[in-house]
N, C-alpha and C positions, 0 to 999 in steps of 0.2 A: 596183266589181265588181258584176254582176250576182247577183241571189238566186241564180239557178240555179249561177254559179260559186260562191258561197260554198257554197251545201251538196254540190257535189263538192269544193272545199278542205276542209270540214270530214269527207268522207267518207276522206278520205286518211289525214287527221291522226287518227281513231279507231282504225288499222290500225296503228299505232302499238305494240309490243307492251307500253310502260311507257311511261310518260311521261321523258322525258329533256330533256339541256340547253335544249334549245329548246324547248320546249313542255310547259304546265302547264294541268291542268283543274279544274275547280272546278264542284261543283254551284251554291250560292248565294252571295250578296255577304256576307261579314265584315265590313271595315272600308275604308274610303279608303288607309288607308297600309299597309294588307298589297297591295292593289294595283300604289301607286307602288313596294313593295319589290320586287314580282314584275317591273313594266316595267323596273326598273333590271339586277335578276338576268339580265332571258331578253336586253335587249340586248348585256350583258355578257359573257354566255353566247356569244350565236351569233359577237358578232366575232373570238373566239377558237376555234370550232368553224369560221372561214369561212364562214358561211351569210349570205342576205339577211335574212333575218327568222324573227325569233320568236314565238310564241303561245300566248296567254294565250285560257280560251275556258270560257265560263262553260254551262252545262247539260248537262255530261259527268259520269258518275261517271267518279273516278279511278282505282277500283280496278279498276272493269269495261271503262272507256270505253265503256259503255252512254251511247247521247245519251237524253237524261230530258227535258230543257227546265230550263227558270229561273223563277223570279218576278225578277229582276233587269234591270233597262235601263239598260244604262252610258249610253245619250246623253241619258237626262233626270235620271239618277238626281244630285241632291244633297247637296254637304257644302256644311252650313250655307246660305247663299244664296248659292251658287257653284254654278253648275255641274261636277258632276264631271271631267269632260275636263278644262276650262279650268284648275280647282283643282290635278290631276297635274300637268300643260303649266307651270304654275308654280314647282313645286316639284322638276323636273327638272332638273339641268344635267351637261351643256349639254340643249337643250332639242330632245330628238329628237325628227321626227315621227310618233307612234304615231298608229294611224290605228281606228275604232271603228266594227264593222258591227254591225248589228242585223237580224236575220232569223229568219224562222220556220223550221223544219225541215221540221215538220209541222207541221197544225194544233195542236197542242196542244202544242206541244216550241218554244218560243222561245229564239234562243242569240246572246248578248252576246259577241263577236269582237272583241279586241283584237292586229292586227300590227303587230309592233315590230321598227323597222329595228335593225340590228347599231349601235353609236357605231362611231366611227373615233380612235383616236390615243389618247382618252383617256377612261377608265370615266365610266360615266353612277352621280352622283348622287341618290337622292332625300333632300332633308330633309337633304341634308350627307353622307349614307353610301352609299357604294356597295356592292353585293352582286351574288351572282354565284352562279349555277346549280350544284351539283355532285351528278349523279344529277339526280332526283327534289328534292329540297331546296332552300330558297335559304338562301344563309348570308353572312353579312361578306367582301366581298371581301379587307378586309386582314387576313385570316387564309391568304389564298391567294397569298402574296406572288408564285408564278411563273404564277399565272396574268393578276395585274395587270402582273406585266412584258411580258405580250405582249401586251395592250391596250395599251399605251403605244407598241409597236415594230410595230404596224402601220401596212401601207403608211409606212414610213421610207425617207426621203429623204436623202441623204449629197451635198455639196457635193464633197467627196472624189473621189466615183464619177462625175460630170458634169464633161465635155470643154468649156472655155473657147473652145479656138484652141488646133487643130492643124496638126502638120508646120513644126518649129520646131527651130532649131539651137540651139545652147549660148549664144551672143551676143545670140538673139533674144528667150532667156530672161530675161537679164540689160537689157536694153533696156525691154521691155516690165514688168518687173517689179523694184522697188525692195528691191535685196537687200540695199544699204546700213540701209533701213530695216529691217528683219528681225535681223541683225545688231546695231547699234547698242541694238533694244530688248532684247534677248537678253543685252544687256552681255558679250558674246564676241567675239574678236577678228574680224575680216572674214580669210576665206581667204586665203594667198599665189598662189591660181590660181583659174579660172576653173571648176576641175574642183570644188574643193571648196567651193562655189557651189551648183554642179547636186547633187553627192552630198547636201546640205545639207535642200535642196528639196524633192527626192525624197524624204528618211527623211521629210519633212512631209506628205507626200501633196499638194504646193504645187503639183507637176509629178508627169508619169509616161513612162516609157520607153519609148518603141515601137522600133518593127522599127528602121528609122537615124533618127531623131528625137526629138522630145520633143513632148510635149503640156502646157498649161496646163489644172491642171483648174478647178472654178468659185470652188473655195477660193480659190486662191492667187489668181485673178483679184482678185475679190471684197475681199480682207483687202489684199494686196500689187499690184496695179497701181499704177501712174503716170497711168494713166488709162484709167476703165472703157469710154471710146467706143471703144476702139480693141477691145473686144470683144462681139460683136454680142449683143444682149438683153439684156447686165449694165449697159449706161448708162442705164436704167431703175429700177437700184436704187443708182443715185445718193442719199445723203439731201437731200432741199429742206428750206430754213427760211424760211418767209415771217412777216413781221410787219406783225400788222394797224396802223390804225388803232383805238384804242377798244375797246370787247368784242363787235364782230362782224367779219365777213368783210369788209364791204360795202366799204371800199378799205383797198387794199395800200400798207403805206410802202415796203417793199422786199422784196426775194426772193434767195436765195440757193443753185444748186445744188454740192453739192462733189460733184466728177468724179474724187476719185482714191481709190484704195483704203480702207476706212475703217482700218486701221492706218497708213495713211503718211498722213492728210490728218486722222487724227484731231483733234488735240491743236490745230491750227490751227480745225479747225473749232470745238472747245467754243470757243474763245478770242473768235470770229465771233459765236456765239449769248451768250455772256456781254456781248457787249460791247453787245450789243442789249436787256439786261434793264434795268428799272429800279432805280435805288438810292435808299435811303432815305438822309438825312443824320441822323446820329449824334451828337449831345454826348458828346464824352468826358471825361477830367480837363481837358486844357488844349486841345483844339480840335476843332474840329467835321470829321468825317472820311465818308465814302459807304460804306453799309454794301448789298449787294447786294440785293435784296429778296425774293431766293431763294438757298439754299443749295447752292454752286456742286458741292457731291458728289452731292446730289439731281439737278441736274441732269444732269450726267456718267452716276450708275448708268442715270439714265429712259434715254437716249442711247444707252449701253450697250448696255442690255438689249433696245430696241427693235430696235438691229443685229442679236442675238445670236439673238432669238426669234422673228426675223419670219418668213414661209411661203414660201419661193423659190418653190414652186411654183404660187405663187398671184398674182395682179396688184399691183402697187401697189409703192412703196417707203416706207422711213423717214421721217418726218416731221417737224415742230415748228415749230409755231403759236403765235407770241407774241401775245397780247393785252394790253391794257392793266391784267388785273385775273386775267392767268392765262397758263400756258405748258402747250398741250396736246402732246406727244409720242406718235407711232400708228407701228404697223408693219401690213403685214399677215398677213393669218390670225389665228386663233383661238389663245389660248393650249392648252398640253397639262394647266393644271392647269387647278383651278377659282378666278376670282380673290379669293376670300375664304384661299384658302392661299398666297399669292404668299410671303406673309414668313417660314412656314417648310416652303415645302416646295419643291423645286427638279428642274424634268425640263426639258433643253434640245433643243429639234429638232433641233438642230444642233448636236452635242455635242463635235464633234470645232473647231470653229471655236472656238465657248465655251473649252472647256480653250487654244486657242493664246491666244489672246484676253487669256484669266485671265495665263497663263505671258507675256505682252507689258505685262502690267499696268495693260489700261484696263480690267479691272472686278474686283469684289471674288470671294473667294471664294465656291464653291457656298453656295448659297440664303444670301447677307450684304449681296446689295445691295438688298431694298426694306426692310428691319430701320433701314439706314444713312438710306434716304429720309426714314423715317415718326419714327427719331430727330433727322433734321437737322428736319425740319420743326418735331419740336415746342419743339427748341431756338428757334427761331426762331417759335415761339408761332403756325404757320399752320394754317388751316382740313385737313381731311382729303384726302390725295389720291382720285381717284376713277378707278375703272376699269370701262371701259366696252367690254362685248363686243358686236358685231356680226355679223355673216355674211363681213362682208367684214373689217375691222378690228378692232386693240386699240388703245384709247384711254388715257391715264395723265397723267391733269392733275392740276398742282399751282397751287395758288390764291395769291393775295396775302394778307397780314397782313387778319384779323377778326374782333372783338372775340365772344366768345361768344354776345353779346346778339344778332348779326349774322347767328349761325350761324343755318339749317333745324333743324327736328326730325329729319330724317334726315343731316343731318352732321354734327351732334352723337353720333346715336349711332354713328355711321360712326368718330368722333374717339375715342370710346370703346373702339371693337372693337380699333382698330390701336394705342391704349394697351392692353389688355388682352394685345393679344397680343407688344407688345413686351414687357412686364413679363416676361410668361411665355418671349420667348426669352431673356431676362437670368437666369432661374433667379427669378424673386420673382414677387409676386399685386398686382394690380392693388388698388388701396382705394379709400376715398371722398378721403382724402388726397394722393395720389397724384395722382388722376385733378384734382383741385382744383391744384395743382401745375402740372399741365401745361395746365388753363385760364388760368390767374395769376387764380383764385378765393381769395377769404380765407376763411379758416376758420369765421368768422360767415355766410359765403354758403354753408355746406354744404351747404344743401338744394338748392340748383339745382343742384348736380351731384347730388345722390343723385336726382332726378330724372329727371335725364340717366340712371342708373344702372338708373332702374327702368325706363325704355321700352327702355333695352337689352336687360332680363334679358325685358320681352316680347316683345321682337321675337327672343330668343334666341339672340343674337350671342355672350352671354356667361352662363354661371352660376356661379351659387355655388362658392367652392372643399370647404368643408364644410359642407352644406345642413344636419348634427347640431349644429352648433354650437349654443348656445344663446345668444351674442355676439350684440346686432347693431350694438353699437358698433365690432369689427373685422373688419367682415366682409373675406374678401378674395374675389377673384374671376379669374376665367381663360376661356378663348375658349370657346366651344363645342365644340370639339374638342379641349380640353386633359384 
């Protein structure tokens, strides 16, 4: 923007008769994190008001909207040896672009301009907490429970409401579309006629009824095909599994696309990627037997979940990538939560597929399957899964067997957060005990887990459950948001 348009932007926004959802003024800078509270509030704000952006605008009184000027300059101004911008932009998620002008008014009236885009899908974060506009005020969005639900439900996309292949008879239904499998998983009898099929379908939103015909819609494509090429653009979200050599890309052993519905081609397909993982051999009492080197329900929920939560509307399909020392599974799009709450908190894009999905029994019930992952894992004594967001991708790798000593400083304390927080969805507190336990640490190695325990509590994944206690032999502990 040009100076000249900022100070007719900013002549608009004084015209203003109060300050309202979208737009907050502030004569001088307080703190860093009243800041990041406010970019969180006004993007929060305007996605739910419908607006492009929000404003945040330093050298206005509030009461008057008199413009005054600032001693404040958000683009050099900062926290600790961070540049301020940079330091917010970190502590955001997801990590919207707020954009920061600096301009004069007058000579002698300097004004610090921060616009901030609307989020989309799902409330913006600072520090872990999201907050939201109401009036003049910013406050905890989750004390606003229905205005979080409409951040959540924007711009939604329904598989449901989108046409497959139309102009379709009752045979071309049943051809195109595996109703034996729908049935059989449903453990319901299969119809005596071809009617009660289509009626079947229909209550599923599988299909829909037009003028003399039927339509497939993307659902039923999607879930129940025989095969996705026979419908134009869903052969693209086919799932691939390729397997490397060793732990990079650089040659493929093999590659694998499955083209049929992911309910009808399910169950063959885990069978295909299981039989690709490595096994460990096991002494037992009396013979040595192949223990899998990953936990085959781990696998399945990743699998799952990445069908379940991936972004139709967006490029790309299901993935999984074996390597020699790891199996990465990706969909596309963005998750709707943020991924440090994967394990107890549950919002699906596609909620109507989810629920069939659930009700067909390839995955567990709402927000039980990364709980199932992050416990099969630590049965199986593995490093922390990691989840990795992109622009374009969700990433969910799960690593091979690694001795503590083996582990990073930050996947340790990664191994910590997701004990911490399994503990607390079992109803109990995370200890030094515990967390020793689940390293296969002895109890004379205490200290390297309380270790562990301390760069957690700084990195503040996790605190204290009773910070009065006077204990600190039993401390117990809980996530950050517990």
């Amino acid at each position: 923007m040009t100076e000249q348009t900022l100070k007719e932007l900013l002549d608009e926004l004084v015209k203003s008769p109060k300050e309202r959802e979208c737009l907050e003024f502030k004569l001088n800078f307080h703190s860093a994190e009243e800041i990041g509270a406010c970019i969180s509030a006004l993007s929060n704000a305007v996605c739910i008001q419908n607006q492009e952006n929000g404003y945040l605008v330093f050298g206005v009184e509030d009461a008057t909207h008199k413009i005054v000027g600032t001693t404040f300059r958000a683009k050099t101004h900062k926290k600790g040896n961070e540049e301020l911008e940079n330091w917010l932009a970190q502590r955001l998620n997801p990590r919207i672009d707020f954009t920061i002008y600096e301009f004069d008014y007058k000579e002698d009236k300097h004004i610090s301009l921060f616009i901030i885009p609307a989020t989309q899908n799902r409330p913006v974060t600072f520090l872990h907490q999201a907050y939201i506009r109401v009036g003049s005020i910013t406050r905890k969005l989750s004390d606003f429970e229905e205005k979080e639900r409409k951040i959540w439900n924007t711009g939604d996309y329904q598989l449901e409401n989108d046409i497959a292949k139309l102009g379709l008879s009752a045979s071309d239904i049943v051809r195109l579309l595996s109703a034996e499998t729908y049935f059989e998983l449903l453990e319901i009898p299969y119809p005596s006629n071809q009617e009660g099929v289509i009626n079947k379908f229909l209550s599923e939103q599988l299909i829909v009824k037009q003028a003399k015909d039927y339509a497939i819609t993307k659902l039923g494509a999607i879930l129940f095909a025989k095969n996705l090429n026979d419908f134009d653009g869903l052969s693209r979200k086919s799932v691939r599994v390729i397997v490397y050599k060793g732990k990079g890309k650089i040659e493929t052993i093999r590659e694998q696309i499955f083209t049929k519905g992911y309910c009808v081609g399910f169950d063959n397909m885990l069978e295909w990627i299981n039989g690709q993982l490595p096994a460990n051999e096991v002494i037992g009492k009396s013979r040595r037997i192949d223990q899998r080197a990953y936990p085959e329900i781990s696998i399945r929920e990743l699998v799952a979940n990445a069908i379940i939560h991936q972004d139709f509307e967006k490029k790309g399909f299901p993935m999984v990538e074996i390597f020699s020392d790891r199996v990465a599974i990706s969909n596309s799009g963005q998750p709707l939560i943020v991924p440090e709450r994967f394990i107890d908190e549950y919002v699906s894009r596609n909620e109507k597929m989810a629920d069939l999905m659930r009700r067909l029994h390839f995955c567990e019930e709402k927000g039980s399957g990364v709980d199932k992952v992050i416990a099969n894992n630590e049965v199986y004594h593995l490093p922390p899964i990691n989840i990795l967001v992109d622009d374009l991708r969700t990433t969910v790798t799960i690593y091979s067997y690694q001795k503590l000593s083996e582990m990073s400083r930050k996947e340790k304390i990664s191994a910590c957060y997701q004990h911490c927080c399994l503990q607390y969805m079992l109803n109990e507190k995370m200890t030094n005990q515990t967390l020793r336990e689940r390293f296969e640490v002895e109890e004379r190695n205490a200290a390297i887990v309380s270790r562990v325990i301390k760069d957690a509590l700084l990195e503040k994944v996790i605190k204290i459950d009773d910070p009065d206690s006077k204990s600190r032999k039993f401390v117990k502990y809980i996530p950050f948001w517990g």
